[in-house]
Structures are given as structure tokens and as C-alpha cells.
C-alpha positions as CSV (number, residue, x, y, z in Angstrom):
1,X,-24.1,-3.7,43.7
2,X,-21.9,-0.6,43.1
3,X,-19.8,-0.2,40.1
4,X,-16.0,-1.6,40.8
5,X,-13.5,1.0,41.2
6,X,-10.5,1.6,38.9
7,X,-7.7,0.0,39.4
8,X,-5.3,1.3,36.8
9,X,-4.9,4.9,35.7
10,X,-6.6,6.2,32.6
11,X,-4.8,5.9,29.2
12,X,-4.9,8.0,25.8
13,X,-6.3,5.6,24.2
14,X,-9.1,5.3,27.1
15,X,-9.4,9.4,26.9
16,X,-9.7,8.7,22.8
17,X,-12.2,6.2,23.4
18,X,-14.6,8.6,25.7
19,X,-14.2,11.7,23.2
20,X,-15.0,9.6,20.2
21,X,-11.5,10.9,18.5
22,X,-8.4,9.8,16.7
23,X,-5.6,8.7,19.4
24,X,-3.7,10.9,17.5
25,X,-5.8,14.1,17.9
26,X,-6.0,13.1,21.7
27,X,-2.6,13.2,22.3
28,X,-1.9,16.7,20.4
29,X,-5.5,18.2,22.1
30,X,-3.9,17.6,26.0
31,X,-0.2,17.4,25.2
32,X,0.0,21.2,23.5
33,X,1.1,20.4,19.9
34,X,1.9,23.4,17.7
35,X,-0.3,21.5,15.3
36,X,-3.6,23.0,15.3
37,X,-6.9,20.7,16.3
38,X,-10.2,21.4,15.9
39,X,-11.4,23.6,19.1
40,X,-14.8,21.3,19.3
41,X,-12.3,18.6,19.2
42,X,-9.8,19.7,21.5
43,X,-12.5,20.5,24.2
44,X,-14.8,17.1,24.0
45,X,-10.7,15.7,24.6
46,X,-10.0,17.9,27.5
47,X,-13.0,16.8,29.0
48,X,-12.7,13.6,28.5
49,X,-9.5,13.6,30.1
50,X,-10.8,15.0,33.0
51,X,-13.6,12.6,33.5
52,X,-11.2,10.1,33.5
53,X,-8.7,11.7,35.6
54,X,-6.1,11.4,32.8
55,X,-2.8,12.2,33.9
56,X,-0.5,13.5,30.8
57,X,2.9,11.8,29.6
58,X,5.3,14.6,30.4
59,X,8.1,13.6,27.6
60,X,5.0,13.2,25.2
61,X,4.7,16.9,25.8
62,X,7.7,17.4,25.0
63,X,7.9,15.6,21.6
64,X,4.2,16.8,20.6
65,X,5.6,20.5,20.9
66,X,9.2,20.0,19.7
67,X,8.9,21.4,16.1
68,X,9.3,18.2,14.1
69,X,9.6,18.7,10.4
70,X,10.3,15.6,8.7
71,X,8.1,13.0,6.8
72,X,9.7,9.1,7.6
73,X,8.8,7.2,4.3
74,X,9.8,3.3,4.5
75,X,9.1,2.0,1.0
76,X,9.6,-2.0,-0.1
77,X,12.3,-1.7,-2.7
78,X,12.9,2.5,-3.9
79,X,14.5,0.7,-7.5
80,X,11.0,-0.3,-8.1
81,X,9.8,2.3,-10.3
82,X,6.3,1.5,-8.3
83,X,7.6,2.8,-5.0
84,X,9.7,5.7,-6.7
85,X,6.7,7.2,-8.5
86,X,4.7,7.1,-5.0
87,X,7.7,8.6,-3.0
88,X,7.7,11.2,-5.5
89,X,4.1,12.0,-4.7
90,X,5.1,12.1,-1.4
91,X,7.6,14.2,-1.1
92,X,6.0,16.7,-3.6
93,X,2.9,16.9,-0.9
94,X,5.6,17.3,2.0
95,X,7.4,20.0,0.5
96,X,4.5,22.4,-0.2
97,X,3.7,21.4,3.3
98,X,7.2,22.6,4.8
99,X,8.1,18.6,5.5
100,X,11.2,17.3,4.6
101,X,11.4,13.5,3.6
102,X,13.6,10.8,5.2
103,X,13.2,7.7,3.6
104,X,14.1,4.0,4.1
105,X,13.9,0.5,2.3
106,X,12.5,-2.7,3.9
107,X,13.7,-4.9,0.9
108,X,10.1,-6.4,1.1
109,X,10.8,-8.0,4.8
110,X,8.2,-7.6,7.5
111,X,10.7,-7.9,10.1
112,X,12.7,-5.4,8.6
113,X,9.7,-3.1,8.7
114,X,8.9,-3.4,12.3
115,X,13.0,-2.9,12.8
116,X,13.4,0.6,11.0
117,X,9.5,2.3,12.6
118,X,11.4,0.8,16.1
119,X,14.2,3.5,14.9
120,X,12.7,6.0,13.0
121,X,10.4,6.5,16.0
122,X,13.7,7.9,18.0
123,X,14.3,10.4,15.2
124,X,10.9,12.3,16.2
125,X,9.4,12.6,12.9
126,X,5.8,14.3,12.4
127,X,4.4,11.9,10.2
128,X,5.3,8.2,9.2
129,X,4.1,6.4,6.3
130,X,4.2,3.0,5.7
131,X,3.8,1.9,2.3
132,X,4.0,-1.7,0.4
133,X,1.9,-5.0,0.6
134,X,0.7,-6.1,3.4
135,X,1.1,-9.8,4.1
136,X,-1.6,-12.3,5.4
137,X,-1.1,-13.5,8.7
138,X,2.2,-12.3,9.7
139,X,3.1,-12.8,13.7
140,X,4.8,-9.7,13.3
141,X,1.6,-7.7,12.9
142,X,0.7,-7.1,16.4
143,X,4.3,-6.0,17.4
144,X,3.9,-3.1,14.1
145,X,0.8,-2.5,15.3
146,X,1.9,-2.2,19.0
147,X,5.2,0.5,17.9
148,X,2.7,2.7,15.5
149,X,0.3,3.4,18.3
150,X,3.1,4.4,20.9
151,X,4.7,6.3,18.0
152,X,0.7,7.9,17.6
153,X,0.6,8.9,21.7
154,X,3.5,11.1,21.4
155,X,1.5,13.2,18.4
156,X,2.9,11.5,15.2
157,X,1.0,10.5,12.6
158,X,0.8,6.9,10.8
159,X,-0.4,6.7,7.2
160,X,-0.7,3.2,5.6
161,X,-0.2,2.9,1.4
162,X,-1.9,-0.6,0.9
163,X,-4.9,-2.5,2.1
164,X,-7.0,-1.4,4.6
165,X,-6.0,-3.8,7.2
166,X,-4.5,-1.9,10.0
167,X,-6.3,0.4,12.5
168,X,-4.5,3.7,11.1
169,X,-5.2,6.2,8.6
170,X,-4.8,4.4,4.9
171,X,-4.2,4.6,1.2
172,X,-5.5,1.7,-0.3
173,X,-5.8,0.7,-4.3
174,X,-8.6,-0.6,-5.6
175,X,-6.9,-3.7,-7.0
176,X,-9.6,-6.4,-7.3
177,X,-11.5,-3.7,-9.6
178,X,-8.4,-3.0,-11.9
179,X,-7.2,-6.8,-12.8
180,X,-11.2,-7.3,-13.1
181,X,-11.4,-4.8,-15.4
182,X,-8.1,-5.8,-17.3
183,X,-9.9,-9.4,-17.5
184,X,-12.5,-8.4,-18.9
185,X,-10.7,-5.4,-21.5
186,X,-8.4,-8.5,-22.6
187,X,-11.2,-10.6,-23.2
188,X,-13.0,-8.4,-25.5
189,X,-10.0,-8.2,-27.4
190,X,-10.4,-12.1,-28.2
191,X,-8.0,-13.7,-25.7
192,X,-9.0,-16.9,-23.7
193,X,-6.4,-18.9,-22.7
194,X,-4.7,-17.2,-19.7
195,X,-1.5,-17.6,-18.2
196,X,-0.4,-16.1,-14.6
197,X,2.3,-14.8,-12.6
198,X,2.1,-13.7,-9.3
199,X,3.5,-13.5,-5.5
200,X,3.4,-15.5,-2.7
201,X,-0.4,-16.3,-1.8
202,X,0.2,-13.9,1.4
203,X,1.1,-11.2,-0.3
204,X,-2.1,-9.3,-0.1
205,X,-1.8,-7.0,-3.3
206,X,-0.8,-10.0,-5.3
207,X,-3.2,-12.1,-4.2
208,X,-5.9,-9.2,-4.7
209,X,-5.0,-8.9,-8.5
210,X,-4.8,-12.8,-9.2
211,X,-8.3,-12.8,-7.9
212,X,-10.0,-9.7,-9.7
213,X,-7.9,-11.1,-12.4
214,X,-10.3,-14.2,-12.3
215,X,-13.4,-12.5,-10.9
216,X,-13.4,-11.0,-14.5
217,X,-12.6,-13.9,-16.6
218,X,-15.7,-15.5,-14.4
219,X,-18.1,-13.2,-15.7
220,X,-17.4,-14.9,-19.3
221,X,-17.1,-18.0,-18.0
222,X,-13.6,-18.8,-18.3
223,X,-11.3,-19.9,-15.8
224,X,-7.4,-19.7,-14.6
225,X,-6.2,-22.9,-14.3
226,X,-4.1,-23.2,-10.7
227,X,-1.5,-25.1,-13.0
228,X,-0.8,-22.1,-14.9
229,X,-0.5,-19.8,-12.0
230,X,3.1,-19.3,-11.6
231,X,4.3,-18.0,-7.9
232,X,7.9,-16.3,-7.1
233,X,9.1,-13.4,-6.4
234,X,7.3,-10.1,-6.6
235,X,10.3,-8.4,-8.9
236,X,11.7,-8.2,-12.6
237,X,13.7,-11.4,-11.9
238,X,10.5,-13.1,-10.3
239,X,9.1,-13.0,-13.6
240,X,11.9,-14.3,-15.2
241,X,11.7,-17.1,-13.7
242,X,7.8,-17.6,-14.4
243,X,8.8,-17.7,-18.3
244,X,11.3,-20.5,-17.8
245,X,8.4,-22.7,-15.7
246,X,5.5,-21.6,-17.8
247,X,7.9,-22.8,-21.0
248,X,9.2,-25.8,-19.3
249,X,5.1,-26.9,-19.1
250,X,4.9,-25.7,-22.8
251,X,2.3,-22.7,-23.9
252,X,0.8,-24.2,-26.9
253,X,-3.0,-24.0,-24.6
254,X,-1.9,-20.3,-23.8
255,X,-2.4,-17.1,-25.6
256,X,-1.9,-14.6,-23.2
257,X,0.1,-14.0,-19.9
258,X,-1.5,-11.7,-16.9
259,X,1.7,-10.6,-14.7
260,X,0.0,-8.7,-11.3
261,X,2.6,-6.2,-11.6
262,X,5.1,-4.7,-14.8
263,X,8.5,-5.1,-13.2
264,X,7.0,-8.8,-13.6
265,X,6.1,-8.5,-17.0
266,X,9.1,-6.7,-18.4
267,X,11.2,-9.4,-17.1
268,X,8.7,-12.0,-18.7
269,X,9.1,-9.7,-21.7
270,X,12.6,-10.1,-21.7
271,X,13.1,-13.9,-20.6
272,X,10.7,-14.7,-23.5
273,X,12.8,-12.0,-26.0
274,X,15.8,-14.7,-24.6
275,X,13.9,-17.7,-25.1
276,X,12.5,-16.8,-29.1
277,X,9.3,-16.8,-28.4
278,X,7.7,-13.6,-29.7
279,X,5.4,-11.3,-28.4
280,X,2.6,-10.6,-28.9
281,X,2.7,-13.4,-32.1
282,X,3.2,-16.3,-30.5
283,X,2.1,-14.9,-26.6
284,X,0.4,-12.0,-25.7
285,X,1.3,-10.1,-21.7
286,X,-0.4,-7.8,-19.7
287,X,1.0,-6.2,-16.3
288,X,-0.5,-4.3,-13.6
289,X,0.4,-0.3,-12.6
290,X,1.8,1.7,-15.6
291,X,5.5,2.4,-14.4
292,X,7.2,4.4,-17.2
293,X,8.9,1.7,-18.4
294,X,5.9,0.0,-19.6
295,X,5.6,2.5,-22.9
296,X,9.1,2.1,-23.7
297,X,9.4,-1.5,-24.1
298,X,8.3,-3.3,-27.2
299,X,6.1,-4.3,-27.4
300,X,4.5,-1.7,-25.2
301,X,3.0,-3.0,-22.3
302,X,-0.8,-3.2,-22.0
303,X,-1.1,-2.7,-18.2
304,X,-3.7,-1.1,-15.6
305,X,-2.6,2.5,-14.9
306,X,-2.9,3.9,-11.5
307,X,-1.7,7.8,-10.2
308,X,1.0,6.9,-8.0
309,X,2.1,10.5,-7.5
310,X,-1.5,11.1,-6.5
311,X,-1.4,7.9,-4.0
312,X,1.6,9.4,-2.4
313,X,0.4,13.1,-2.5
314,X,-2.9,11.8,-0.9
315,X,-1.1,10.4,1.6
316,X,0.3,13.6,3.1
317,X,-3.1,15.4,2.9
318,X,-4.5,12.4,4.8
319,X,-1.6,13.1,7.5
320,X,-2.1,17.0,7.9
321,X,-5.6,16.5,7.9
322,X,-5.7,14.0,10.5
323,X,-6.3,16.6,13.5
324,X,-10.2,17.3,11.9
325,X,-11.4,14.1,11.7
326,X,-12.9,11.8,14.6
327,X,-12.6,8.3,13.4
328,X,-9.5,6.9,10.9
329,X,-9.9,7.5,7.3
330,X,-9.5,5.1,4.1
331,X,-9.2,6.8,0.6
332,X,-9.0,4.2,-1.9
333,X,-8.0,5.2,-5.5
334,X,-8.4,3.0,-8.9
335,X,-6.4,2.1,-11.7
336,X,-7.6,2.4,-15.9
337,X,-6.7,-0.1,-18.1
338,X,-4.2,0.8,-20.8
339,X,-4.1,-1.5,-23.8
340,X,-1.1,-1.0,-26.0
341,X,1.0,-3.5,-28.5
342,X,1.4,-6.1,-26.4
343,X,-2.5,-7.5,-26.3
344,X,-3.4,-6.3,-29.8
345,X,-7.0,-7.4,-30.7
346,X,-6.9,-10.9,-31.9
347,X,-8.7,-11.9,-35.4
């Protein structure tokens, strides 16, 4: 039997495929980009190309040698000090690299995401980087997935800032070890009653943190009640409204309150400030993330601190870097815990 013939032409991702590479360095090896590529790399893709009898994308050409400048960021929600900190990382890295930021919001929709990398893929930009939570199951994954790779052929770059669940370069926080290790910090200062509030279940960094969270109360062999895990929205008002449900139930079994993130837990902070109920005498909170605001507040928020200049720096270097690797990367980063006046050591 002979082997059956071809009967569609040869793609990038086919030519990829065959020299073991990124799709990304594949299209800037045959396409010409002023970016330079590995010369091992760039021949294994040129041959590759003409095993396959790869034919190149003429107005990919053209893009991949324009001289793009400009680093698109999309960010959830830039008032969340979370997202400013990291865009400040990343637009520190882009400058010393020459880059120039663009940046838009996706107000935490996933359809809104896929909308704005639809348009920012027009504007041409050298690298794009994609940062928030990703979310469980969405139908809208395989369309994102679909417009990154197309955006990749033409010689841009996709970075991802959250879990490693797409098939791009990412950025990922090591959140199950951080709530873990904030469960098990709070726990040797004498708390065991605990107290949650947290996103929607498909909200993958929330979820991650709820269950490191209990991962670490596991090892002493306490547990989180699903009665006292309180789910809205992912915000300072979210956990405003987590005080006023978590009251309504009453606290008298609680003695301290693990929000997944602090724009959570300064709005609990607050909402309980409202609702006379002191912290940390009569309750004791934790958040997640060390925003500035979390040292200002009083009390001052105990919290797990991560480098979010550094996860947005790291971000950039994993772009410009992407030509001298073979295979998609993951860098994943961790968080410390921080106590402070808000989980003081209980007698």
C-alpha cells in the first residue's frame, strides 16, 4: 500500500510541528522578521518548510517585518490595584526593551476578552499579553484560542498572566501553595474556626486559593464548612456583601475570615467597620496578594504577598525571549505570607 497523498497544502503550524519549534519562531524563521531567531532554529524551520513544500503567507511577511513597537496589555479591571501593580511591571520591562504599552480593560468578561485580541490584532502589535483568571469551561475558549494562534502566524507574541491552561507562553502564580501556606501561618497563630469568601466556583484563581486554603487547614485536621463559604463577586464590593451574609448566619462559631483576594477583604474590613463588629477582637481577616493598600488599613491586613511588578516584568522577558526556545514556556512565581494586625496571635 503506498502512503496517501496530500491533499491540502502545508500549514505553519504543520512546518512548527516537523522542526519541533514554537509557531511563533516558525513564522518569524520563513517570514523575515527583524526580530532575530536562533540560526539552528531558523534553519531546522527552513527546512522543514521545504520538506513540506510550505508556501509562505505573503501579508504575514509583511506584518512580521513591519517594525512593530507596541506591547497590547488587556488587564480585568486596571482600578484593581492587583492589575495596576502587574501593568506597572509590564510596562517597566517594555520600556527598557524599546516597547511602548497599549492597554485595555475586559471588566472581567470573557467575551469581552475575545472582542478586544479580535481588535487589537488589527493594530499590529509585537507582543500581546493576556492577563486575569482564567475561567473553567468557558465556550469561548476555543474561539480565544483560535484568534491568539492567527495573531502568533503573523509573528506576534502571546503571553498568558494566570494558570497554565492555554497552549501559549505563561505566567502563572503558585496560588494553591500561598493560601496553603496562609492556612497553615494562621493556624499556628491559634485560629480554628474559618470563615470564607471567594468567586464564582469557575473562576480558576479563586477557586485555586479556596482550595490551598483548605489543603492547609487539612493537614491540622480542620475543615471549611461549604456553609461558610461565601461566593460573589471577585471585587471590594463582593466582599461587602459576604460580611452582610456571613452576619446575617451569625459568627459566634467563627474567629477568623480568609478572603482569596484583599480588594475582598478591605471591603469586608470596612462592611464589618459599618456593621460594629471589630477587628481583629471580635473577628479576625486574612486576604490574598499584598496590594499597597493592605498596610494602610487598620487593622493592617495579614495577606500572602506576591511580586507583581516581577509577574509583569517576567512577562516581557518571556516574550523577547520567545524566538530561543523550542517548546512554550511556564514560569510560575509564589507568594510569602505577611501576617500583620489583623490575625494577631490568639492566647
Amino acid at each position: 500500500m503506498t502512503e496517501a497523498t496530500r491533499t491540502s497544502a502545508a500549514t505553519l503550524h504543520d512546518v512548527a510541528r516537523e522542526a519541533g519549534v514554537s509557531l511563533a519562531t516558525a513564522s518569524r524563521s520563513i517570514n523575515g522578521s527583524t526580530r532575530k531567531v536562533n540560526e539552528e532554529l531558523r534553519q531546522r524551520v527552513l527546512l522543514a518548510a521545504d520538506k513540506l513544500g510550505y508556501v509562505a503567507n505573503q501579508s504575514a511577511q509583511a506584518i512580521a517585518k513591519g517594525s512593530a513597537s507596541t506591547v497590547a496589555l488587556v488587564v480585568s479591571d486596571i482600578a484593581d490595584p492587583y492589575f495596576s501593580t502587574m501593568a506597572s511591571g509590564v510596562i517597566r520591562g517594555a520600556e527598557e526593551a524599546r516597547l511602548l504599552v497599549t492597554m485595555a480593560m475586559t471588566e472581567r468578561s470573557a467575551e469581552r476578552e475575545l472582542e478586544l485580541v479580535r481588535a487589537l490584532r488589527g493594530g499590529r502589535p509585537r507582543v500581546l499579553v493576556l492577563t486575569g483568571s482564567r475561567f473553567a469551561g468557558t465556550e469561548l475558549e476555543a474561539s480565544l484560542v483560535k484568534e491568539l494562534t492567527a495573531y502568533e502566524e503573523t509573528g506576534g507574541t502571546v503571553v498568558i498572566v494566570s494558570q497554565r491552561s492555554l497552549p501559549f507562553d505563561t505566567v502563572q502564580i503558585d496560588n494553591l501553595a500561598g493560601a496553603r501556606d496562609l492556612a497553615r501561618a494562621l493556624v499556628d497563630q491559634g485560629y480554628r474556626r474559618f470563615a470564607a469568601f471567594t468567586g464564582v466556583s469557575s473562576l480558576l484563581t479563586s477557586s485555586d486559593r479556596l482550595q490551598g486554603f483548605r489543603d492547609g487547614l487539612g493537614e491540622f485536621g480542620l475543615a471549611l464548612d461549604d456553609d461558610r463559604v461565601y461566593r460573589t463577586d471577585f471585587t471590594r464590593d463582593g466582599g461587602i456583601a459576604a460580611v452582610d451574609a456571613m452576619l446575617d448566619d451569625g459568627i459566634d462559631d467563627i474567629d477568623c475570615v480568609f478572603a482569596v483576594n484583599d480588594v475582598m477583604a478591605i471591603g469586608a474590613l470596612s462592611r464589618l467597620r459599618d456593621r460594629g463588629v471589630s477587628v481583629p477582637d471580635d473577628i479576625a481577616i486574612a486576604g490574598f496578594d499584598d496590594i499597597d493598600t493592605a498596610r494602610d488599613v487598620t487593622p493592617a491586613l495579614t495577606t500572602v504577598r506576591l511580586p507583581l511588578a516581577d509577574v509583569g516584568a517576567e512577562a516581557i522577558h518571556l516574550a523577547l525571549t520567545a524566538d530561543q526556545r523550542t517548546s512554550v514556556a511556564t514560569v510560575t512565581i509564589g507568594g510569602d505570607v505577611v501576617l500583620r494586625a489583623s490575625t494577631p496571635r490568639r492566647a
